[in-house]
ROMARLUM-414932 format. One record per atom (N, C-alpha, C, O, CB): x, y, z; chain; residue in one letter; residue number from 1; atom name. Coordinates in steps of 0.1 Angstrom, whole numbers, padded with zeros to 4 digits. Glycine has a CB too. Layout:
BEGIN
LOTI     xx     yy     zz  ch  aa    i  at
LOTI      X      Y      Z   A   A  NUM  CA
...
This chain:
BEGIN
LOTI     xx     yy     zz  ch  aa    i  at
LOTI   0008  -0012   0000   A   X    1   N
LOTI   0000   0000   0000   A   X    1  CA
LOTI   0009   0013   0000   A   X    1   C
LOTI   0020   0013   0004   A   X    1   O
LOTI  -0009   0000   0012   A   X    1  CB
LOTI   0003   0022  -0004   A   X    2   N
LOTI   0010   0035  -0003   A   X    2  CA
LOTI   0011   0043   0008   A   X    2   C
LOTI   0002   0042   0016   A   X    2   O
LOTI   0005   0044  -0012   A   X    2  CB
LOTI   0021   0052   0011   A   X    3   N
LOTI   0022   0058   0025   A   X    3  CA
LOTI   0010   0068   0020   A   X    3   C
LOTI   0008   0075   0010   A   X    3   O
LOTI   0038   0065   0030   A   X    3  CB
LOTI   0003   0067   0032   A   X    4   N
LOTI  -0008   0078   0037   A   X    4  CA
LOTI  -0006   0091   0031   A   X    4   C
LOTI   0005   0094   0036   A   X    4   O
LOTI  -0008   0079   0052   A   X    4  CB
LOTI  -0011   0102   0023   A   X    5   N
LOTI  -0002   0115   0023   A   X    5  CA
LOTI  -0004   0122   0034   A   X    5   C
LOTI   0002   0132   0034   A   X    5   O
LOTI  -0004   0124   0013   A   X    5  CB
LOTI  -0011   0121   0046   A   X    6   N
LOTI  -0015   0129   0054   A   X    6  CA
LOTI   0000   0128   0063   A   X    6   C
LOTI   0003   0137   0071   A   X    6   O
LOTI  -0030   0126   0060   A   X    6  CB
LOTI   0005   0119   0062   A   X    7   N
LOTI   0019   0113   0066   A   X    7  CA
LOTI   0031   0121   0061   A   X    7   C
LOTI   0041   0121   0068   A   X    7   O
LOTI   0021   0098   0061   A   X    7  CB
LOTI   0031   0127   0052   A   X    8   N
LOTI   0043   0136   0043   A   X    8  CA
LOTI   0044   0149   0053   A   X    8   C
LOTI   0054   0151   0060   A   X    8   O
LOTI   0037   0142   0023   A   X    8  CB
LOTI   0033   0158   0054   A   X    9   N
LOTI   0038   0167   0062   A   X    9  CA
LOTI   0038   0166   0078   A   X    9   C
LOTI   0040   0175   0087   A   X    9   O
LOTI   0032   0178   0059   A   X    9  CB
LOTI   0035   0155   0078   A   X   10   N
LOTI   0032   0150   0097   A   X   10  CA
LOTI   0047   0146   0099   A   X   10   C
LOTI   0053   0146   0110   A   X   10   O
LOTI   0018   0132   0103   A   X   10  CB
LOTI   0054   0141   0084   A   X   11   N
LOTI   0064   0135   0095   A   X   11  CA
LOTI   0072   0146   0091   A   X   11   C
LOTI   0083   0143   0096   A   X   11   O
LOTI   0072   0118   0093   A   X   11  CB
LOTI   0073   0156   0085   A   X   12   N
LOTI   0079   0168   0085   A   X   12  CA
LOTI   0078   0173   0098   A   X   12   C
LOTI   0087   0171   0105   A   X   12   O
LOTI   0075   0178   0075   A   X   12  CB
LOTI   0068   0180   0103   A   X   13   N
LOTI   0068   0185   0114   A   X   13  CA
LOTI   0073   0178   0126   A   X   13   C
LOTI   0079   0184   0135   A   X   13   O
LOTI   0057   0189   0115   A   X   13  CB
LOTI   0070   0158   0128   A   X   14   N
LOTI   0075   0154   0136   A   X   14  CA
LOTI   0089   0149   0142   A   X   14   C
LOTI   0094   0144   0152   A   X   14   O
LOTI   0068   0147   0136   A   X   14  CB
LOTI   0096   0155   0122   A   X   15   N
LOTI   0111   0153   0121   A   X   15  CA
LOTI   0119   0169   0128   A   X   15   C
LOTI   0131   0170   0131   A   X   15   O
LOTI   0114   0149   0100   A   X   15  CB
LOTI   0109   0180   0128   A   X   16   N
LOTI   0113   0190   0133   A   X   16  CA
LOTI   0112   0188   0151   A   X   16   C
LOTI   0121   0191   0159   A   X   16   O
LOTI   0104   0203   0125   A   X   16  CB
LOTI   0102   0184   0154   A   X   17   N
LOTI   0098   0183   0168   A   X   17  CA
LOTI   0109   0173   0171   A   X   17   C
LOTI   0117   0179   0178   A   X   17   O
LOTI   0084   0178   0171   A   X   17  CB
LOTI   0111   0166   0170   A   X   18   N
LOTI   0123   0151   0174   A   X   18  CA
LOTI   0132   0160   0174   A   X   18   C
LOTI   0133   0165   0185   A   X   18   O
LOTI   0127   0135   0161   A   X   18  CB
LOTI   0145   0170   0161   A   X   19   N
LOTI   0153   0175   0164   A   X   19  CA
LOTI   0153   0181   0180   A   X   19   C
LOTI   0161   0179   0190   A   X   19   O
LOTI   0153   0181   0156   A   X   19  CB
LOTI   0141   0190   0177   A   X   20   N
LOTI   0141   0200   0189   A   X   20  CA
LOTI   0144   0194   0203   A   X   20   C
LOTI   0151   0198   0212   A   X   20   O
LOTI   0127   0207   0191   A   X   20  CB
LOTI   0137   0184   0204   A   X   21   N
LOTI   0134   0173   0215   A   X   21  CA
LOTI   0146   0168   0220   A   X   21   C
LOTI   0149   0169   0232   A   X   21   O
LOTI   0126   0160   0210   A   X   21  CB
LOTI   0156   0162   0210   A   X   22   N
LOTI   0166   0159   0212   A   X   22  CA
LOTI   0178   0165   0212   A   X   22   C
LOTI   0188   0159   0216   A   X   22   O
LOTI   0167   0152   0208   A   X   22  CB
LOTI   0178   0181   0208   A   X   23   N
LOTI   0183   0193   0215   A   X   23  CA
LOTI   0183   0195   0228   A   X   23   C
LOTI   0193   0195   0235   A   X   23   O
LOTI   0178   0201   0212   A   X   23  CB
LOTI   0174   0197   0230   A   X   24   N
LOTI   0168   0200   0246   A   X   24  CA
LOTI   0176   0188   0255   A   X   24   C
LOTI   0183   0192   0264   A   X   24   O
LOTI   0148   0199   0248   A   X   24  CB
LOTI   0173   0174   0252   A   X   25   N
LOTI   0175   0168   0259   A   X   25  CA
LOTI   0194   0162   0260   A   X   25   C
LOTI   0201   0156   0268   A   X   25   O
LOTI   0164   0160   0255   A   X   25  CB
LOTI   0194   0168   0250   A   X   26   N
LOTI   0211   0169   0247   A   X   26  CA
LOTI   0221   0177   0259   A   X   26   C
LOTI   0230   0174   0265   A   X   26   O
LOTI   0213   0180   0231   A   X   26  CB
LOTI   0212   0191   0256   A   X   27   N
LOTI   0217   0197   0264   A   X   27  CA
LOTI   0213   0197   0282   A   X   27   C
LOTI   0220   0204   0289   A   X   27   O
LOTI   0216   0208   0258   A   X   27  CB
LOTI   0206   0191   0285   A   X   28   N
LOTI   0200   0189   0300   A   X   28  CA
LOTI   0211   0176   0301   A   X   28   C
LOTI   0217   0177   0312   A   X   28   O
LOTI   0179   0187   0301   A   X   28  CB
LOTI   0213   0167   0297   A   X   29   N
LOTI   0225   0157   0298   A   X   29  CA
LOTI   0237   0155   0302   A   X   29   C
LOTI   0244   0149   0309   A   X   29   O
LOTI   0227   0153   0292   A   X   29  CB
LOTI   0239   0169   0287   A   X   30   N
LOTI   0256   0173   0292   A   X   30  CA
LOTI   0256   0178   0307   A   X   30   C
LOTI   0265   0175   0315   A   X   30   O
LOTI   0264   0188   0281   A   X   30  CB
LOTI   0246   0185   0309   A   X   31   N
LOTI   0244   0196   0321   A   X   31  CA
LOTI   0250   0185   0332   A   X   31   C
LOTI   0260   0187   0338   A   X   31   O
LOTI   0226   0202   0325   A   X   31  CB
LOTI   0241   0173   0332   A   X   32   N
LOTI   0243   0165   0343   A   X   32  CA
LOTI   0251   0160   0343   A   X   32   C
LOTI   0256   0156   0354   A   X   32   O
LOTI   0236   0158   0346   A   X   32  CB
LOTI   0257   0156   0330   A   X   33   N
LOTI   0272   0147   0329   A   X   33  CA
LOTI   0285   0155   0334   A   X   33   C
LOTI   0295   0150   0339   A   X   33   O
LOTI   0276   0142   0314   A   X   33  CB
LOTI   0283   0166   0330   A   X   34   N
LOTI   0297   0172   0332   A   X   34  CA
LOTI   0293   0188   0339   A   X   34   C
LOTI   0303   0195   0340   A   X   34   O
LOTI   0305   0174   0316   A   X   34  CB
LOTI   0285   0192   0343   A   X   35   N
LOTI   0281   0204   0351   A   X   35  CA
LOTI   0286   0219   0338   A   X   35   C
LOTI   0292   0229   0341   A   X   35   O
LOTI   0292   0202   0370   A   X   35  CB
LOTI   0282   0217   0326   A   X   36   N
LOTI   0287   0230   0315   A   X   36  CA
LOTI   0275   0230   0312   A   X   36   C
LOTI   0267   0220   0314   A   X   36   O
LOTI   0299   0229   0301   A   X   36  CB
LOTI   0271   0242   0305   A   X   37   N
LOTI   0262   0243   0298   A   X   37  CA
LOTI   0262   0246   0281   A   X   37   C
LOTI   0253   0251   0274   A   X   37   O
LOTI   0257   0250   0304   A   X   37  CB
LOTI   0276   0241   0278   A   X   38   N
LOTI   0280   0241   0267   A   X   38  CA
LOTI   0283   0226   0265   A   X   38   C
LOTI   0286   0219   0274   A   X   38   O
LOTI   0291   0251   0266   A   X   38  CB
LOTI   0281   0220   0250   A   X   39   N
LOTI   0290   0206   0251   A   X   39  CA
LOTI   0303   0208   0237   A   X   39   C
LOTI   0301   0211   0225   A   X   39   O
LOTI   0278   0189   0248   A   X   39  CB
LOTI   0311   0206   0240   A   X   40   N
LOTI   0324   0207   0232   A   X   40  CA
LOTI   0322   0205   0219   A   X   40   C
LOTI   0316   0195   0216   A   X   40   O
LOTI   0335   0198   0236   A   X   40  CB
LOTI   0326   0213   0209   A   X   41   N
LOTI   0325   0207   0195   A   X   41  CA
LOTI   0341   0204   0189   A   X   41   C
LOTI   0351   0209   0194   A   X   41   O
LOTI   0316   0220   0184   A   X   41  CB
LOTI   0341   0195   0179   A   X   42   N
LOTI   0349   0187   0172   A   X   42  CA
LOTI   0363   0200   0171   A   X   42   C
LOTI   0374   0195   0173   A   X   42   O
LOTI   0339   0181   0157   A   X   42  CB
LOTI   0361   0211   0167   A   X   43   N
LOTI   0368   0223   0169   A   X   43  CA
LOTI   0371   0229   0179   A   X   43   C
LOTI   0380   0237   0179   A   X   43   O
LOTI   0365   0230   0163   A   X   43  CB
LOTI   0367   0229   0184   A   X   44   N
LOTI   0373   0232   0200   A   X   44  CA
LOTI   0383   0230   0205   A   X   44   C
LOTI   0383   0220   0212   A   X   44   O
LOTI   0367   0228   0210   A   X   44  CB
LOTI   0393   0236   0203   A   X   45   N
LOTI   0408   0235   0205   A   X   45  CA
LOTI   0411   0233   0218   A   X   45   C
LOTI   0422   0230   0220   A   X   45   O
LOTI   0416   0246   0199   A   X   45  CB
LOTI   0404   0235   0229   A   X   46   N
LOTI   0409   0235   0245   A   X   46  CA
LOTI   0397   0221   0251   A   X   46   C
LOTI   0393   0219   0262   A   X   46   O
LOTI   0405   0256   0255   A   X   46  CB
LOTI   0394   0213   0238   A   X   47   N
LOTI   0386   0202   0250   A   X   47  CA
LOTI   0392   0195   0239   A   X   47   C
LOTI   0394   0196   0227   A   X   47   O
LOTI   0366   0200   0254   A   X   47  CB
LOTI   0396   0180   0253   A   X   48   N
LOTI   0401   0168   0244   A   X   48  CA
LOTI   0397   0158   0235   A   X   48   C
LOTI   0385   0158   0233   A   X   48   O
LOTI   0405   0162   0250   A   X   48  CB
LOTI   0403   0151   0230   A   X   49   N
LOTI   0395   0138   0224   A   X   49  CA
LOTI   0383   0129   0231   A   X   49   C
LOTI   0374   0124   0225   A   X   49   O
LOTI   0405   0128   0220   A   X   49  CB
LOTI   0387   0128   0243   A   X   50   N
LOTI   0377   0118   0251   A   X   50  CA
LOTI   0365   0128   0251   A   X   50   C
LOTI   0354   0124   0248   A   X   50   O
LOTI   0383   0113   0269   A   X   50  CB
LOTI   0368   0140   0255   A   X   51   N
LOTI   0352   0149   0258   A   X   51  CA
LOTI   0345   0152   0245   A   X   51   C
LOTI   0333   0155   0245   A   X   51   O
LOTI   0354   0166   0265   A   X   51  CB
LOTI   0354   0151   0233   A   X   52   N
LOTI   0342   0153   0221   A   X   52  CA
LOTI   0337   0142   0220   A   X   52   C
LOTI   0325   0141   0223   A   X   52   O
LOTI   0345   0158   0207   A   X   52  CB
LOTI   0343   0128   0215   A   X   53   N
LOTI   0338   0121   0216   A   X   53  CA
LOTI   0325   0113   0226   A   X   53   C
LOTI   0316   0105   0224   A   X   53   O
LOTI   0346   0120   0216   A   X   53  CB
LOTI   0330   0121   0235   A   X   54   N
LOTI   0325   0111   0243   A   X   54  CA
LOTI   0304   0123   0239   A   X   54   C
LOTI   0292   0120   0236   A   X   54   O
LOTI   0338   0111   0264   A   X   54  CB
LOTI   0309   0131   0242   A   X   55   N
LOTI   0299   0147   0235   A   X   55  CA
LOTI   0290   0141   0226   A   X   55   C
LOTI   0279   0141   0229   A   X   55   O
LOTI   0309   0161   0226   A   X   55  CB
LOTI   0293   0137   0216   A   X   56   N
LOTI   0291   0132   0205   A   X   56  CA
LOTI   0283   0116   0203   A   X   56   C
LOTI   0275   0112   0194   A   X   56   O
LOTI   0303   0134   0201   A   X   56  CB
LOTI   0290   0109   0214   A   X   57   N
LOTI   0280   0098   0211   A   X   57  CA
LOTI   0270   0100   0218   A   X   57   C
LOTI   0259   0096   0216   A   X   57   O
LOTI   0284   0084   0214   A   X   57  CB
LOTI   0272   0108   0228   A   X   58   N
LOTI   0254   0112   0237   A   X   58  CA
LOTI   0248   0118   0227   A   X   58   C
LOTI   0236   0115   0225   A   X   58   O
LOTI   0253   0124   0252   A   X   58  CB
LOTI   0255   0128   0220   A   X   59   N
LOTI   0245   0137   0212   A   X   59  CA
LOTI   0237   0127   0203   A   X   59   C
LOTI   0225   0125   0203   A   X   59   O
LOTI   0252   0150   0202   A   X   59  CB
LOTI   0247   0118   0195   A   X   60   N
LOTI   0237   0107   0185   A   X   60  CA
LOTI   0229   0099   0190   A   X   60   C
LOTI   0217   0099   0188   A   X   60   O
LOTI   0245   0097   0177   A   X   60  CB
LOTI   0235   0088   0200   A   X   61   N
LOTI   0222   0082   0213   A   X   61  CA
LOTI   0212   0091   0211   A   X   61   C
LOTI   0206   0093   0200   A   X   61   O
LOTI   0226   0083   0233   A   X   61  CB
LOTI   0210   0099   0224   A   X   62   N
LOTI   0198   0107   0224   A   X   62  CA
LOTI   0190   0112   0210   A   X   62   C
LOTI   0178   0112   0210   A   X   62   O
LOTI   0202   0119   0232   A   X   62  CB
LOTI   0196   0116   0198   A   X   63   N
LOTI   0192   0118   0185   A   X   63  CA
LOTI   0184   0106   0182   A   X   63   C
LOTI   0172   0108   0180   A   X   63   O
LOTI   0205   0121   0175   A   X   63  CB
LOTI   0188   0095   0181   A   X   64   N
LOTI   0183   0084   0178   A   X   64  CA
LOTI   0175   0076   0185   A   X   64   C
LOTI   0169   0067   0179   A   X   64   O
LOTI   0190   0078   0175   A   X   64  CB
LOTI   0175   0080   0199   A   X   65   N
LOTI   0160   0074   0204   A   X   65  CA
LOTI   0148   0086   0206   A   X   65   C
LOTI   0136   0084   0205   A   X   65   O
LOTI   0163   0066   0220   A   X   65  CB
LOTI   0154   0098   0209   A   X   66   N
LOTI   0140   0105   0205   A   X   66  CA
LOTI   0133   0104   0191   A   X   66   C
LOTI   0121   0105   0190   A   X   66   O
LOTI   0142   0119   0206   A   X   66  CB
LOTI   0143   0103   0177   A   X   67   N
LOTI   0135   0102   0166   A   X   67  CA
LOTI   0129   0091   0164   A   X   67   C
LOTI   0118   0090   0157   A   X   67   O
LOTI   0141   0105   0155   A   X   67  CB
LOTI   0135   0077   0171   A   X   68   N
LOTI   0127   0065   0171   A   X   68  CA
LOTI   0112   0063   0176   A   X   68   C
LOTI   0103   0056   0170   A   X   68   O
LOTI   0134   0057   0177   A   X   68  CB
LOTI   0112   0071   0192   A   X   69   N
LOTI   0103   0069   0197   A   X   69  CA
LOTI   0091   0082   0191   A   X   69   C
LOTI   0080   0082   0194   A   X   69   O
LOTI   0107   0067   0210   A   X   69  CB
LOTI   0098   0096   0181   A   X   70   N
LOTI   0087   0103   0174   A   X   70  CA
LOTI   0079   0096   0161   A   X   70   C
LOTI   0067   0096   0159   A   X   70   O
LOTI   0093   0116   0169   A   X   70  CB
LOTI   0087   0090   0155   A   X   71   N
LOTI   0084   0082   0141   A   X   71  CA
LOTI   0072   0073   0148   A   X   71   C
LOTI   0061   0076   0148   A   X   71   O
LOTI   0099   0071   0132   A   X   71  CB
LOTI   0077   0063   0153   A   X   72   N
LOTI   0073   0051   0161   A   X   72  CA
LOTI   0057   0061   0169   A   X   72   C
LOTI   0048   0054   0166   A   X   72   O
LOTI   0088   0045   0174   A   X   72  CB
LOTI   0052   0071   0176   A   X   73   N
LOTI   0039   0074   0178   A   X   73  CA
LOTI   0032   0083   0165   A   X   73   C
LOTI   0020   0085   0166   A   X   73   O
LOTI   0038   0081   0193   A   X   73  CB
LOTI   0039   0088   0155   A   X   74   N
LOTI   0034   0096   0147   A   X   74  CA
LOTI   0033   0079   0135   A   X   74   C
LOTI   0027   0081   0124   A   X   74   O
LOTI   0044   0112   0144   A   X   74  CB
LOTI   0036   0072   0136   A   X   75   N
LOTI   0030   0058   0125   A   X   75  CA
LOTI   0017   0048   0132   A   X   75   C
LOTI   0008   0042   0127   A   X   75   O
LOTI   0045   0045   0122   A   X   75  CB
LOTI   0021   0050   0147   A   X   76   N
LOTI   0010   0040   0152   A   X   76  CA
LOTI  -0004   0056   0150   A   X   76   C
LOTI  -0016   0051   0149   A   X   76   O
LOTI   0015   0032   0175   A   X   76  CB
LOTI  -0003   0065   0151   A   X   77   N
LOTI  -0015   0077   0149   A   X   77  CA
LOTI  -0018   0075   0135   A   X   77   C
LOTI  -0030   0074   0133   A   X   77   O
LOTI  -0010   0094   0153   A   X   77  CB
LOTI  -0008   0074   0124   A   X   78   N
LOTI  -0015   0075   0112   A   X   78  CA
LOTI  -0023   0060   0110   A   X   78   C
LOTI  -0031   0058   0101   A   X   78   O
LOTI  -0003   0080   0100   A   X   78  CB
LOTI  -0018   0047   0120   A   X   79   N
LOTI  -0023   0037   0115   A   X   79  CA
LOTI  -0039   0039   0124   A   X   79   C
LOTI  -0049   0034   0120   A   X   79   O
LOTI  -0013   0024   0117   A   X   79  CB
LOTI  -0038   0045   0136   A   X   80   N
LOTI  -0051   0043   0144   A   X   80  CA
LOTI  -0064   0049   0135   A   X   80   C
LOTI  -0076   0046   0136   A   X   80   O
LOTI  -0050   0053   0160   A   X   80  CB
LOTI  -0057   0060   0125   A   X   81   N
LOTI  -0066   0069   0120   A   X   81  CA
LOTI  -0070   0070   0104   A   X   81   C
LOTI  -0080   0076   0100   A   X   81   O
LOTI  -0062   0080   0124   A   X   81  CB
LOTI  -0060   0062   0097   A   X   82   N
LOTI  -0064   0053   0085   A   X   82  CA
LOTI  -0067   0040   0082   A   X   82   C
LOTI  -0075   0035   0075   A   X   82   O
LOTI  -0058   0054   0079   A   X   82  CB
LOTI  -0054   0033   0094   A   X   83   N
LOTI  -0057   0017   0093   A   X   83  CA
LOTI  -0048   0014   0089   A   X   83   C
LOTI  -0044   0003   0093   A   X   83   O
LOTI  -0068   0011   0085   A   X   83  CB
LOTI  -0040   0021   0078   A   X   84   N
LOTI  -0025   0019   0069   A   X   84  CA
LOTI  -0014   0023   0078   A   X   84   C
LOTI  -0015   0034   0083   A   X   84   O
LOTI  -0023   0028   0055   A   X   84  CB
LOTI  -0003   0015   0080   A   X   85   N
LOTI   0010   0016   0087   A   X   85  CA
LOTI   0017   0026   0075   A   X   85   C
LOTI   0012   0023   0064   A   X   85   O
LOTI   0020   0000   0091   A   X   85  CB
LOTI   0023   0033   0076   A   X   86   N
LOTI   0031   0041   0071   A   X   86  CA
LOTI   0044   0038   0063   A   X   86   C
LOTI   0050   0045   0055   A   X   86   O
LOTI   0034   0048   0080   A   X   86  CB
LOTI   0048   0029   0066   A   X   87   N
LOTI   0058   0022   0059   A   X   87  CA
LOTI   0064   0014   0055   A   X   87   C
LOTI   0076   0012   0056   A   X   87   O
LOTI   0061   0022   0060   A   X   87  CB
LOTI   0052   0005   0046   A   X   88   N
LOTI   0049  -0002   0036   A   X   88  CA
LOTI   0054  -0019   0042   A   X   88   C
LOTI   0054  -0022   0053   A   X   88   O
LOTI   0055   0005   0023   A   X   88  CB
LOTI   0056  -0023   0036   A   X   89   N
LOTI   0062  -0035   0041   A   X   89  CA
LOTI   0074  -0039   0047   A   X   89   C
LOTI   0076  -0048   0054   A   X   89   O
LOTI   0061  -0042   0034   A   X   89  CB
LOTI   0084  -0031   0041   A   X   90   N
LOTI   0092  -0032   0043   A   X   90  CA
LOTI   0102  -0026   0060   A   X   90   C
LOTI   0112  -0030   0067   A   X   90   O
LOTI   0094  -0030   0031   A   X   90  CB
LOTI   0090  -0013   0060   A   X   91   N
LOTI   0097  -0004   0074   A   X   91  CA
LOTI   0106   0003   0068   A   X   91   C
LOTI   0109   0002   0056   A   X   91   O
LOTI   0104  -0012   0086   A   X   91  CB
LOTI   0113   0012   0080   A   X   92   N
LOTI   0120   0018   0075   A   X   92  CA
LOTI   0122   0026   0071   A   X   92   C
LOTI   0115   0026   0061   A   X   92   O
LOTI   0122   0017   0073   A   X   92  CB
LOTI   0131   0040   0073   A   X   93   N
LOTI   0134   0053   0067   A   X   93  CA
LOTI   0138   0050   0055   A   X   93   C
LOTI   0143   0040   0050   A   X   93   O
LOTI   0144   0061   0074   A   X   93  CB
LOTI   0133   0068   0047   A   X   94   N
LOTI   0134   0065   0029   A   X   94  CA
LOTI   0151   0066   0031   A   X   94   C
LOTI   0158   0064   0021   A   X   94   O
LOTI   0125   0080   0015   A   X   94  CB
């Protein structure tokens, strides 16, 4: 079956909301992990390898389970309210 279109700009908006989500939640982490309210970027000449790194896999973690668990209630909504799963047989991001 075909994806729903009502699904094209839902998952736009829900692909903007997840960023934000996992912004927020990015930064309330570092907070607690390391007491900054900054987290080090890849250029940051005065933080080491372990802290970007380490910066960085939290940032993707967290990236990847907030967008999992936005996709994941914005497909079970389009299925409660058409009947059609969103992503055909196979699953999965295009």
């Amino acid at each position: 079956m075909k994806l729903p279109l009502a699904y094209k700009p839902m998952g736009f908006v829900m692909g903007w909301v997840s960023g934000s989500l996992a912004g927020l939640a990015f930064r309330k982490t570092w907070m607690a992990i390391r007491h900054e309210e900054d987290a080090p970027d890849a250029l940051d000449k005065e933080r080491g390898w372990g802290e970007i790194l380490l910066a960085a896999a939290v940032q993707g973690a967290l990236f990847a389970v907030v967008r999992s668990a936005v996709d994941r209630t914005g497909a079970k909504a389009i299925e409660r309210s058409t009947g059609v799963w969103p992503a055909g047989d196979k699953g999965g991001r295009d």
